[in-house]
C-alpha positions as CSV (number, residue, x, y, z in Angstrom):
1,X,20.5,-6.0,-4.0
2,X,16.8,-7.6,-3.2
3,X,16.0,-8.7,-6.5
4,X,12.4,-7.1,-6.3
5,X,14.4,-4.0,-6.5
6,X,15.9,-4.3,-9.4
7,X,13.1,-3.8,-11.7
8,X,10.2,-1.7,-12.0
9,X,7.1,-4.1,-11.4
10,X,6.3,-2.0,-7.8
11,X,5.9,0.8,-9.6
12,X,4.3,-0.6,-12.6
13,X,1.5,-1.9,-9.9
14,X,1.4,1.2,-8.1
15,X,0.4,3.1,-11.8
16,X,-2.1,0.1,-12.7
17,X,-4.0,0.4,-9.6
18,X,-4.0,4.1,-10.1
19,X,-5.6,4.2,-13.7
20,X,-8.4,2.0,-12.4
21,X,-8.9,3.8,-9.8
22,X,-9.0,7.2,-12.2
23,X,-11.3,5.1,-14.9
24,X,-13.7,4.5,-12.2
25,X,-14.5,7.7,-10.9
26,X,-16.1,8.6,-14.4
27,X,-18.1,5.2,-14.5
28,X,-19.4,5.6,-10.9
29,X,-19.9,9.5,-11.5
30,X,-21.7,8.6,-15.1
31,X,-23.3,5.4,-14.2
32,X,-22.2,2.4,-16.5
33,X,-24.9,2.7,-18.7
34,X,-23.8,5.9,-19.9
35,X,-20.3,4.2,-20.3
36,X,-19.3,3.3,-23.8
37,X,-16.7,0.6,-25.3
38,X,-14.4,2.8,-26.5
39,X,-14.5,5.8,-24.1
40,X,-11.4,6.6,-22.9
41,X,-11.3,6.8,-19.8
42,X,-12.6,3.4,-20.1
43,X,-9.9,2.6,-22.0
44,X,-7.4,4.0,-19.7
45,X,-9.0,1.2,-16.8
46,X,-8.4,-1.7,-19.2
47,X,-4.9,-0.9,-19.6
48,X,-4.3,-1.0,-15.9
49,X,-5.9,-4.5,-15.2
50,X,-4.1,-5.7,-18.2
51,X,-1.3,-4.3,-16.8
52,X,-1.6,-5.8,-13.6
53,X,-2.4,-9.5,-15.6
54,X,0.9,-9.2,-17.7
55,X,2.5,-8.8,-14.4
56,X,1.1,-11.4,-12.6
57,X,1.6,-13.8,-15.3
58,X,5.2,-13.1,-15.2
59,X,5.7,-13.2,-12.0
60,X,3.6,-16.2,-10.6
61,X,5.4,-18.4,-13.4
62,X,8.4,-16.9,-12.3
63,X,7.5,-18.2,-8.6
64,X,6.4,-21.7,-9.8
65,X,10.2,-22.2,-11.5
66,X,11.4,-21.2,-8.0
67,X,9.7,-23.6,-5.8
68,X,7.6,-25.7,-8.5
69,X,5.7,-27.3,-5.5
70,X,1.7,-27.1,-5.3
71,X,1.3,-27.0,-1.5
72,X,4.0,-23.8,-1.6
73,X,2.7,-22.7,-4.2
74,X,-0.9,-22.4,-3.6
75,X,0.2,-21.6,-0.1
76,X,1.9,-18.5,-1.3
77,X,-1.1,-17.1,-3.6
78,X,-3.4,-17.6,-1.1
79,X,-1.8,-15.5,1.5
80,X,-0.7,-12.9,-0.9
81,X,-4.6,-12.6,-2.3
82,X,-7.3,-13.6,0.8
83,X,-6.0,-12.1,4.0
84,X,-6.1,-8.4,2.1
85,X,-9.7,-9.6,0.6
86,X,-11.1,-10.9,3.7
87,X,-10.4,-7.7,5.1
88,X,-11.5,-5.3,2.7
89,X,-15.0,-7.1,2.7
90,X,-15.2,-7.1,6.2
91,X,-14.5,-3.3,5.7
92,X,-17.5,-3.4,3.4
93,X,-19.9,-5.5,6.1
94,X,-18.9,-3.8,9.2
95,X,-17.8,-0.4,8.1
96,X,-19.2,1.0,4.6
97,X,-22.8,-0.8,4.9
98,X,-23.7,0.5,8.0
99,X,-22.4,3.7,7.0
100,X,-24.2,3.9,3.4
101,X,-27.1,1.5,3.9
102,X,-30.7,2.7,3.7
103,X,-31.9,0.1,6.3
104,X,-32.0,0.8,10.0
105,X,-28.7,-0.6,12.0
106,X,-30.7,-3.2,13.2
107,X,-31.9,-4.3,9.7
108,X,-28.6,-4.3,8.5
109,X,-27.6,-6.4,10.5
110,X,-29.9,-9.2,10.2
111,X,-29.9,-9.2,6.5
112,X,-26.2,-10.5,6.8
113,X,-27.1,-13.1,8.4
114,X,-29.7,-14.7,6.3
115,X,-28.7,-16.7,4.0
116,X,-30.3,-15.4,0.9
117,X,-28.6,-12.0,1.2
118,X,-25.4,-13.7,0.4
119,X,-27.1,-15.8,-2.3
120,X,-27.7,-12.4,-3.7
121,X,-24.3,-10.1,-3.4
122,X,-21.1,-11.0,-3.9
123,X,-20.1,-7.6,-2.3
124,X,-19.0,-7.1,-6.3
125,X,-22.3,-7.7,-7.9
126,X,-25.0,-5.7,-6.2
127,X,-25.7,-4.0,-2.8
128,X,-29.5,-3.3,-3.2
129,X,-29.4,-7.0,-1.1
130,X,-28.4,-4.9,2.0
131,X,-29.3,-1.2,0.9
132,X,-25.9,0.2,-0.2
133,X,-25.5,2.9,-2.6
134,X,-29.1,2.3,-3.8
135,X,-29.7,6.1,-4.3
136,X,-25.9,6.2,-6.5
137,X,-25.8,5.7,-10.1
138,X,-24.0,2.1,-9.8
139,X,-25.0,0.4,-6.9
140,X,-21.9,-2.3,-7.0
141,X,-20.3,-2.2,-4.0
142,X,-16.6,-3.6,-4.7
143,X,-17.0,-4.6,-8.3
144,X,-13.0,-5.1,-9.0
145,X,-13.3,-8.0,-6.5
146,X,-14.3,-10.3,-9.4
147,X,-10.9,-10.5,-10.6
148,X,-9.4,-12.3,-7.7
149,X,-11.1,-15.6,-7.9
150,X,-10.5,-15.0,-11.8
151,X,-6.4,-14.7,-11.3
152,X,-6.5,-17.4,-8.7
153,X,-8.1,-19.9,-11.2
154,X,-4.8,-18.5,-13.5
155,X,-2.6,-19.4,-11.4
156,X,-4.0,-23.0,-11.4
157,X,-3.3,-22.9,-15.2
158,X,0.1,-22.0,-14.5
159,X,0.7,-25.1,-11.6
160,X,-1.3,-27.5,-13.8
161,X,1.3,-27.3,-17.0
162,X,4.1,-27.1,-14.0
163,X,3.0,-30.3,-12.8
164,X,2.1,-31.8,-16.2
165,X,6.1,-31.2,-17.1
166,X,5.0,-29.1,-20.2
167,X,5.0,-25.9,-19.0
168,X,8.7,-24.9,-20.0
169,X,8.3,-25.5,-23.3
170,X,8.8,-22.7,-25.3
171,X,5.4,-22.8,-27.4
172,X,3.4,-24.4,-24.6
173,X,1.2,-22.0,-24.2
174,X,0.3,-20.4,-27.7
175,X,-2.4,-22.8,-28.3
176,X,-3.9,-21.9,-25.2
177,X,-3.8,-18.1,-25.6
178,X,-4.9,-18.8,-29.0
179,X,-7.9,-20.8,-27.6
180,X,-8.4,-18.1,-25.5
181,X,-8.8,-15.3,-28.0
182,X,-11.2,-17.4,-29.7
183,X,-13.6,-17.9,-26.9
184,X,-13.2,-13.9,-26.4
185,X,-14.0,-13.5,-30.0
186,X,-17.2,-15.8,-29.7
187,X,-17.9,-14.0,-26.7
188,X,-17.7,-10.1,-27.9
189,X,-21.2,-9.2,-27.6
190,X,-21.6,-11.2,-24.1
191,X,-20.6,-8.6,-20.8
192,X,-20.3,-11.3,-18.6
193,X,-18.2,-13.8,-20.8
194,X,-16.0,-11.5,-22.8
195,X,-13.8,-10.4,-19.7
196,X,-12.0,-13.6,-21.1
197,X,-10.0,-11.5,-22.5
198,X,-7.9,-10.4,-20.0
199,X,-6.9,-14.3,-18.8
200,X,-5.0,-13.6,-22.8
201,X,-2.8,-10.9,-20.7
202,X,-1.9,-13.2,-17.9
203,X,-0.9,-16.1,-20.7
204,X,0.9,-13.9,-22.4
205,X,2.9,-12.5,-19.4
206,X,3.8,-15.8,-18.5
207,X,4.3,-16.8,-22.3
208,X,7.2,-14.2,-21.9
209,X,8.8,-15.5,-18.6
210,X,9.0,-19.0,-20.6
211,X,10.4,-16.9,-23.1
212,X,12.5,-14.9,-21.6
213,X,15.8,-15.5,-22.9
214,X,15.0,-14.7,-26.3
215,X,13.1,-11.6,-25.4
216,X,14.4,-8.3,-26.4
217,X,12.3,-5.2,-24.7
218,X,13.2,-2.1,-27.2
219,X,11.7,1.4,-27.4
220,X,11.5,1.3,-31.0
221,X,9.3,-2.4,-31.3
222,X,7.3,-1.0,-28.4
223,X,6.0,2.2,-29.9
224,X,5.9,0.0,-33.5
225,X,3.4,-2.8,-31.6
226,X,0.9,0.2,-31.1
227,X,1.1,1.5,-34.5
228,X,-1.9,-0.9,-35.5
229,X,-3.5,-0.3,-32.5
230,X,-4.0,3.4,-33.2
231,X,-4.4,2.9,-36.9
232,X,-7.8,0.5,-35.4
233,X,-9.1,2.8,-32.5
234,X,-12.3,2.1,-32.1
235,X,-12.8,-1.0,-33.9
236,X,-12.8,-4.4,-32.2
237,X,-8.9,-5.1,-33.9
238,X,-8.0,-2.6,-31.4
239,X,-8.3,-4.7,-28.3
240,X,-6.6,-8.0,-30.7
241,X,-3.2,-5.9,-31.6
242,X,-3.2,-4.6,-28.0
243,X,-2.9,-8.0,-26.9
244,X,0.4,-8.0,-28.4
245,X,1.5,-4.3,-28.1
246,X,0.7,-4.0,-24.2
247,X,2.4,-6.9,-22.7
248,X,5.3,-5.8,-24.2
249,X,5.7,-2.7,-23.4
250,X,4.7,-3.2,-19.5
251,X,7.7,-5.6,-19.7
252,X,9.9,-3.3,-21.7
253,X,9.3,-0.6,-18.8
254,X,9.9,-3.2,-16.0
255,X,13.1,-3.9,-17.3
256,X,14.3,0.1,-18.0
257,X,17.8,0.3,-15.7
258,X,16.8,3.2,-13.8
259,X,18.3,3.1,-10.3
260,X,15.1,5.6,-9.2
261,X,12.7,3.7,-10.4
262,X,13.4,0.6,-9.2
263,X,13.6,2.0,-5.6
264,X,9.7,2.8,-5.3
265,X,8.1,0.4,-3.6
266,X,11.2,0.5,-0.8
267,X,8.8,1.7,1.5
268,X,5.8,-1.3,0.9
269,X,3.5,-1.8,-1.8
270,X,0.3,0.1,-2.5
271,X,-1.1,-1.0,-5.2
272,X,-3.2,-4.0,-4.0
273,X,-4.5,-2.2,-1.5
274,X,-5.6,0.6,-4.1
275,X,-7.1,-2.3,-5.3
276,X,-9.6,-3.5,-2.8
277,X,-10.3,-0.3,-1.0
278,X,-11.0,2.2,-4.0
279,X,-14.5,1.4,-5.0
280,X,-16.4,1.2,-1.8
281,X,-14.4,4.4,-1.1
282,X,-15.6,6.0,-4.6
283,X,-19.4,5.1,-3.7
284,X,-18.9,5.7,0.0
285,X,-18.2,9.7,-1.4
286,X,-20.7,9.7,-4.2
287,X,-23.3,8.6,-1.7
288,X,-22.8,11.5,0.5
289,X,-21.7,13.9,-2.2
290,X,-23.8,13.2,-5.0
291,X,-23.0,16.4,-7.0
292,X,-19.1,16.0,-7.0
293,X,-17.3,16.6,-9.8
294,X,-15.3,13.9,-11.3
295,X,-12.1,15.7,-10.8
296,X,-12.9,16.3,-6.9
297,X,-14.0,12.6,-6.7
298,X,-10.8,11.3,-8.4
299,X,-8.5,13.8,-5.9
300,X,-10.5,12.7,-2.4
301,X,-10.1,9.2,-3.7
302,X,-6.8,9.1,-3.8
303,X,-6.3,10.9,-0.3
304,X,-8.1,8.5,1.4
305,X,-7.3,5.2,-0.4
306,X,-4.1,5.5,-0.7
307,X,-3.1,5.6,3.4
308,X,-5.5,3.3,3.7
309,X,-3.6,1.1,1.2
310,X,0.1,1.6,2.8
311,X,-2.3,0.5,6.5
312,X,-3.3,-2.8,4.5
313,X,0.5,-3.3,3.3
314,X,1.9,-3.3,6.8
315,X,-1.3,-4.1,9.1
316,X,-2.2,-7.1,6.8
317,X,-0.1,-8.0,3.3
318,X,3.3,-7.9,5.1
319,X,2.3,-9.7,8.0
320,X,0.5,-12.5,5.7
321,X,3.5,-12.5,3.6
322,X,5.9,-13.5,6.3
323,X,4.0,-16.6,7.2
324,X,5.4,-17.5,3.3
């Protein structure tokens, strides 16, 4: 059997992307300043990218043991992560600005090509540069991409303590999570600086590939690791024992022996796609229906992103990931 087959990390993704997806039509309905910490449908986003980082993290040290080469390696991450983003932002440039823009076509147009328009959005950051979504209650156009550039500098982590000859051993990387949880601790009260926190997930995931051997993935330890993580809801320990209770049980459901489950992604995988596509999507409706209801916003999402998605798997991801 394909060995990506017999697990459940496909479907895993496929639910990650989803939740984000679901968390976001509530911040883009509400606007993010009526978004709170501890909302939870907040909540229920943070859980899916943390998701997604344990699996990566598991996974990409996974591939380094297989072909611990930096040219392969890189190779490999970079067609897996740019040809899908390249695409989905020239979506966003040739597609959903002149679609949603406020500016005439012609306008458009030349604001991409001066230089100080791209000084000024990242497509994540802000799309007033270019008159997107100015009139919504979030005017990001694709703020999810900022976690690409944020895994890729991960995955340098990962092939630095490869190359260094240190990355197998077993406590390797506890002082750097550690260090890591500090910096996030120092950061709490900083938006910008405190996403820190998830590079912890992506540590710990491939912490557990280190450690895999000794690890153990039990229904009983999983639902104990979230004991203290209800017992502190809505307290800042919260997100520290979650850091322990979540990377576990995303592993301890990877590694269920359900036949069923691990046939999902048989026919491609969705979930980056999801990924990329979702947001501009989500604006692209609120835009034009500035009155839908959450619910109605969450359900036309997902009919549209998610063809879109399986096109991206076949049209693009596939056809990058055969030049592997």
């Amino acid at each position: 059997m394909n060995e990506r087959f017999s697990n459940n990390f496909d479907l895993l993704r496929f639910l990650a992307a989803a939740s984000i997806i679901f968390s976001h039509c509530f911040a883009l309905s509400l606007g993010y300043a009526n978004v709170h910490l501890f909302d939870w449908h907040l909540l229920v986003g943070q859980f899916g990218l943390a998701t997604l980082l344990v699996i990566s993290g598991y996974l990409i040290t996974k591939s380094w043991e297989k072909k611990p080469e930096l040219k392969i390696f890189f190779r490999k991450r970079a067609l897996r992560l740019f040809p899908g983003m390249i695409t989905s932002i020239l979506f966003i440039m040739l597609v959903i600005g002149p679609v949603n823009t406020s500016y005439t076509l012609r306008e458009y147009f030349l604001s991409l090509t001066d230089p100080q328009t791209w000084m000024a959005i990242p497509f994540y950051i802000n799309g007033w540069a270019v008159g997107i979504f100015t009139e919504n209650p979030v005017t990001y156009v694709n703020a999810p991409l900022w976690t690409i550039p944020f895994e890729f500098m991960l995955y340098g982590v990962v092939a630095l303590l490869g190359v260094a000859g240190i990355l197998w051993r077993k406590k390797t990387l506890l002082p750097l999570i550690f260090t890591t949880v500090l910096m996030w601790a120092a950061w709490y009260d900083n938006p910008a600086l405190n996403k820190i926190r998830f590079a912890v997930y992506f540590l710990i995931g491939s912490y557990l590939y280190v450690n895999r051997e000794k690890m153990e993935y039990k229904l009983w330890l999983s639902v104990l690791l979230f004991v203290p993580v209800v017992i502190f809801f809505k307290t800042p320990f919260m997100f520290v024992f979650a850091l322990i209770a979540i990377p576990y049980f995303v592993l301890w459901i990877a590694h269920l022996p359900v036949s069923i489950l691990h046939k999902f992604g048989t026919k491609g995988d969705p979930s980056y796609g999801m990924y990329i596509y979702s947001y501009p999507v989500q604006q692209t409706i609120l835009h034009f229906i500035p009155a839908i209801a959450v619910s109605q916003l969450i359900g036309l999402t997902f009919a549209v992103v998610i063809p879109m998605a399986y096109a991206s798997w076949y049209f693009i991801e596939k056809k990058a990931l055969s030049l592997k």
